[in-house]
C-alpha positions in Angstrom: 25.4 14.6 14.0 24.7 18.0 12.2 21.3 18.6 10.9 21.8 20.3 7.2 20.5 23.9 7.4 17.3 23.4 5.3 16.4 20.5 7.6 16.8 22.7 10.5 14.6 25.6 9.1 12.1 22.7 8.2 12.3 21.4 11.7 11.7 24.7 13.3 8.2 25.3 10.8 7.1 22.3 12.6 7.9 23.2 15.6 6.1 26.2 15.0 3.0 24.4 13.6 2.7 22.5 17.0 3.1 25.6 19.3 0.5 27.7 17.7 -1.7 24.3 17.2 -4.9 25.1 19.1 -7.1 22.0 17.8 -6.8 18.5 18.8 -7.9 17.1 15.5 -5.4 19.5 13.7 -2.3 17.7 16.0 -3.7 14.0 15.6 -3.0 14.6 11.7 0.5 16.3 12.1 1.2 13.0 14.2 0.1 10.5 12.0 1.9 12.7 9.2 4.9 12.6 11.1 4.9 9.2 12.3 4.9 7.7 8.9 7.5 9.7 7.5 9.3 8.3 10.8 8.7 4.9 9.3 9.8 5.5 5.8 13.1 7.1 6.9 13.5 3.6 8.8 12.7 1.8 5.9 14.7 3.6 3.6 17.9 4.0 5.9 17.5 -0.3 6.3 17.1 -0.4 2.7 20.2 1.9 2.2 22.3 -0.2 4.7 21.1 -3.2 2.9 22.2 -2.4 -0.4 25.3 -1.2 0.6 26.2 -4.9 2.1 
């Protein structure tokens, strides 16, 4: 599957953000950031799929 240009810029800011990430506590919170949004993408795909039945 093709990640949509914006998306990939986006992904590679991250990416960024956890190379040059120097403090623990500063990667903790990009990790709980990112795992939520993990969780809602679920959520919203399932609720997508859902609606679509």
């Amino acid at each position: 599957m093709e990640i949509p240009l914006h998306q990939q810029f986006e992904k590679q800011r991250l990416q960024g953000v956890v190379h040059r990430a120097t403090d623990l506590a500063e990667l903790k919170g990009l990790t709980q950031q990112l795992i939520d949004l993990y969780f809602k993408q679920k959520a919203a795909t399932a609720w997508v799929i859902a609606d679509k039945s």
